[in-house]
N, C-alpha and C positions, 0 to 999 in steps of 0.2 A: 673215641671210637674211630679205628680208623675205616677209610671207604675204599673200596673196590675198586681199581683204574680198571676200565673197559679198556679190552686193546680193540683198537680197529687192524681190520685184516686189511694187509696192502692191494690193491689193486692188481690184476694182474697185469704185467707190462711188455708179454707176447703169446704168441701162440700157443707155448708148449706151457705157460703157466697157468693161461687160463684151462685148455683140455685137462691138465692134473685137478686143477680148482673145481670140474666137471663132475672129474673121476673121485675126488676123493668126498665128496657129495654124493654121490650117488651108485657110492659103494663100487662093486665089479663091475664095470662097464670099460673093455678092453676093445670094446669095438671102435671107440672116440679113438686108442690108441692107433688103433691100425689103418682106421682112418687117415690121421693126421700123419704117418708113416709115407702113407700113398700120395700125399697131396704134397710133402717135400718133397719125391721121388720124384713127380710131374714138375713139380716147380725147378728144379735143378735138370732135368734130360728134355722137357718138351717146351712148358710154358715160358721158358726163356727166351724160347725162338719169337716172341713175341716182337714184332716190329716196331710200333708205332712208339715215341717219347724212350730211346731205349738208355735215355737218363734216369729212369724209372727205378724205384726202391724197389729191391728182389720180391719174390712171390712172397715167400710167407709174413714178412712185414705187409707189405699191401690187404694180404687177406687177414693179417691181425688189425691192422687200421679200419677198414672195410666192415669185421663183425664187429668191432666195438664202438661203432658209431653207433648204433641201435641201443638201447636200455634194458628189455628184460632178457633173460637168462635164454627163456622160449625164441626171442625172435633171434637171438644169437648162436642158436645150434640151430634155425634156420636156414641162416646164411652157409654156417660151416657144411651143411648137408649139400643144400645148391652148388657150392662150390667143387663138391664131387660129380654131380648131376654134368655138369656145362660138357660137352662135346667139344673138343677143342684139337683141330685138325693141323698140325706141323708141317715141315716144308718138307720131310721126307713122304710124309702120308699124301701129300698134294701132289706131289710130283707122278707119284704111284694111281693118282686118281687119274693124272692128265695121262698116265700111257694105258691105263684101261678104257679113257674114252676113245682116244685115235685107234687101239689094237682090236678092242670089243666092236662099241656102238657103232663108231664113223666108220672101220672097215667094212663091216657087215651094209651096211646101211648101203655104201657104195657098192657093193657088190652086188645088191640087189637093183639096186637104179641101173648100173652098165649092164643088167642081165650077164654075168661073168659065170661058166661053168666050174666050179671050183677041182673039179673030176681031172678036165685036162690037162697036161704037162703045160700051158701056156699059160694055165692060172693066174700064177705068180705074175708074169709080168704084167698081163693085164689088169690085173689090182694093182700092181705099179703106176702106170700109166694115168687110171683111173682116179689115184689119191692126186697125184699130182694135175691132174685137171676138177680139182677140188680146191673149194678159196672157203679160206677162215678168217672170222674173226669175232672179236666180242661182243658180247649183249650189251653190255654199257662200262666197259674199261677195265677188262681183265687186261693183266700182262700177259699179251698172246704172245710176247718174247717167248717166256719163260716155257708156254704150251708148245711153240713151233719147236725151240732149242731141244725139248722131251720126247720129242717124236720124230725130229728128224726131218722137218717141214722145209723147204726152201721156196720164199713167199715171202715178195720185196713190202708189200704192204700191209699192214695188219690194222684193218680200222675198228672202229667204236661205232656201231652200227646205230646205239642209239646218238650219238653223237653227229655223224653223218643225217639224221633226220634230222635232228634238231639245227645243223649250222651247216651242211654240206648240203653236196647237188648230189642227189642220188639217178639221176640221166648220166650223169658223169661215170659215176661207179658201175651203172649198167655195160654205158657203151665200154668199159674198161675190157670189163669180165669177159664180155662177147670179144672184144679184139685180142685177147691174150687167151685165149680157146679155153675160159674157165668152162662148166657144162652143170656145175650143181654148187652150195651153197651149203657153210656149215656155221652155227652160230653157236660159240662155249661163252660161261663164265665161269668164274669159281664160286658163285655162290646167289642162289634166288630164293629172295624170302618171300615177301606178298606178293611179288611178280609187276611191281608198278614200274619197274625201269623196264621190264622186260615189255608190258606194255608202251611205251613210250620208244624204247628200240621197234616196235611195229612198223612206224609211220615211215621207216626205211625198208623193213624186213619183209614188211606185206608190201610194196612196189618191184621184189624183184622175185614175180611171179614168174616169169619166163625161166628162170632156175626150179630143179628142187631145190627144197632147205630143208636141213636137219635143224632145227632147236635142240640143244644140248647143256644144258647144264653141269656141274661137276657134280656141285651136289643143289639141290632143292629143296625146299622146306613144305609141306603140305600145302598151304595156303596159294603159293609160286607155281604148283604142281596145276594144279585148277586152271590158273590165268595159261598157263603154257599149252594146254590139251585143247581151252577154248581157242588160241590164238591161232593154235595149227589144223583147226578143224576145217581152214579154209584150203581146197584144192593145195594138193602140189606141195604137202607141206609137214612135216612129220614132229613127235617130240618126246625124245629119248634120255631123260638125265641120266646121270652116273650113279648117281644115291641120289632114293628118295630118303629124307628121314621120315620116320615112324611119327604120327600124333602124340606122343609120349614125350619128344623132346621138344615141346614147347609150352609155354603155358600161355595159352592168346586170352583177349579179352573175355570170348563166349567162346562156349563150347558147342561144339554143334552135338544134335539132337541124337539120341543114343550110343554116344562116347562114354564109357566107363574109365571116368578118368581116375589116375593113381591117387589117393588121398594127401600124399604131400604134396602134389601139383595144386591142389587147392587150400595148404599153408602157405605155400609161394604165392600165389595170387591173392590172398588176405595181404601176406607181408607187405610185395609192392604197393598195395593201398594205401599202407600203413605208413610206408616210408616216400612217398610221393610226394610231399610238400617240404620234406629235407632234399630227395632228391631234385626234384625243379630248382628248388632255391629261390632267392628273392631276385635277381636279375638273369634271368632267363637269356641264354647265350649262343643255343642254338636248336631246330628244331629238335621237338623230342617224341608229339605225338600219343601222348601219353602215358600213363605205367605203365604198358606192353609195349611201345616201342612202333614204329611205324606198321600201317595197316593193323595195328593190334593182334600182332603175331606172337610174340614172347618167343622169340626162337632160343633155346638155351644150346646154339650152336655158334662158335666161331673160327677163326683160321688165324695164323699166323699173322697175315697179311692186314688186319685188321678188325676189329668187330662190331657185324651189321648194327642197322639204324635197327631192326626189325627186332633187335635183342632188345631186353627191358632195361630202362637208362640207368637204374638203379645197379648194372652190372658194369657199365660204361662212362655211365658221367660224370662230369665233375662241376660243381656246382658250389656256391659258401658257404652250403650247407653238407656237403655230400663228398665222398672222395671215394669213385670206382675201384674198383678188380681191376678189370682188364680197361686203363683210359680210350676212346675211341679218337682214332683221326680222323675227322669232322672234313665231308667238302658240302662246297654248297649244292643245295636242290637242283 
């Protein structure tokens, strides 16, 4: 009597076999295709711009390596979904955020400090005048090159303000600003998640009271948004991000008290549980703060430029157990 060879079905060995393997399971489901359409399209025009390790294997191997680390079917169209989810801001989108903040918020903002009548024929120049008796610089180590080059800034010094508190004489910076007739104070980054740098840039930014200061962010994360509002609630001191993002694009530890949160935010916050002790791994390399990422934010936003600590590690790190999406360049605390 002869016997039955079982075939085993091969593995799928990328992206586009596993989504068919999805599809032809589960019958019509055209949406996985059009999905996986839009995440090449990202992967070849934006997520390229991707800086950091740019020896890096292309997007859609990475997000095939990435969802098949996981084992059931469920927490792998997980990930494939999250990876639509992630906010992920390019260098042209950045560049576009930095002339909204100097044309929008910082002008405006200056115009009201110089008291300037915008009515007059002499407007113009005295918003001139005024920007230019205006000193920038970062909350804790944006490239204010690239902010000053976007707006047309000429401004020999561009410091790191939490930097200056932490290892500079901020007497020094003072008496500067006063001898080169700065009269106000503007402080951008590209990006504030829990607000703990932005914190810690204080201990310079709150000693130079004798300025206004604008707090500015480009963009902000909810969490960041709080620490910035309390920071400026002191005299003399204001705060303006460029985007705020919505509670929706995070998934933080806790959720605060009558948020209706989307129900796959709360499969993503089961997943990262789930995947937590792959992600750590067994020799721990750098801080991580737990599944949600510093301050317990889960921000599912990043930039070109790099992506936050505040994001959950399971999007960023790489461990012997683990191999991220998007790898993080790591500096120290």
């Amino acid at each position: 009597m002869s016997k039955r060879i079982r075939q085993v079905k091969p593995r799928p060995s990328n992206l586009d076999e596993l989504v068919f393997e999805w599809t032809s399971e589960s019958g019509d489901n055209l949406g996985l295709h059009a999905k996986l359409s839009l995440l090449k399209l990202l992967g070849d025009c934006l997520y390229s711009q991707y800086q950091p390790f740019p020896e890096k294997p292309n997007y859609t191997d990475r997000l095939f390596a990435w969802i098949d680390q996981v084992s059931s079917v469920y927490d792998k169209k997980i990930l494939f979904e999250l990876a639509i989810w992630l906010l992920f801001v390019g260098s042209e989108e950045m560049i576009s955020l930095y002339r909204s903040s100097h044309a929008g918020i910082v002008t405006r903002w200056v115009i009201d400090q110089a008291n300037i009548d915008i009515t007059l024929p002499s407007a113009a120049a005295e918003i001139e005048l005024a920007l230019k008796a205006t000193f920038f610089g970062s909350i804790a180590g944006m490239d204010m090159g690239a902010y000053c080059r976007a707006n047309a800034i000429q401004q020999s010094y561009r410091p790191d303000f939490r930097e200056v508190g932490k290892i500079g004489d901020v007497a020094k910076l003072q008496q500067y600003l006063h001898s080169e007739g700065y009269k106000r104070v503007v402080a951008v980054e590209d990006y504030v998640g829990s607000g703990t740098q932005m914190r810690q840039a204080w201990t310079c930014l709150g000693q130079l009271n004798a300025f206004p200061l604008l707090v500015s962010p480009i963009i902000v994360a909810d969490s960041g948004a709080k620490v910035g509002r309390q920071l400026t609630s002191a005299p003399n001191s204001w705060f303006q991000p460029v985007l705020a993002t919505p509670p929706e694009s995070a998934v933080p530890r806790f959720v605060r008290v009558g948020f209706r949160e989307h129900a796959f935010n709360k499969r993503v916050r089961s997943l990262l549980l789930r995947v937590w002790n792959k992600t750590e791994g067994n020799i721990p390399t750098q801080p991580l703060y737990g599944p949600f990422g510093c301050g317990g934010v889960g921000s599912l936003v990043l930039t070109y430029l790099n992506c936050p600590d505040n994001v959950p590690p399971a999007i960023h790190h790489t461990s012997d157990q683990w191999r991220p999406l998007f790898e993080r360049a790591p500096r120290k605390v």
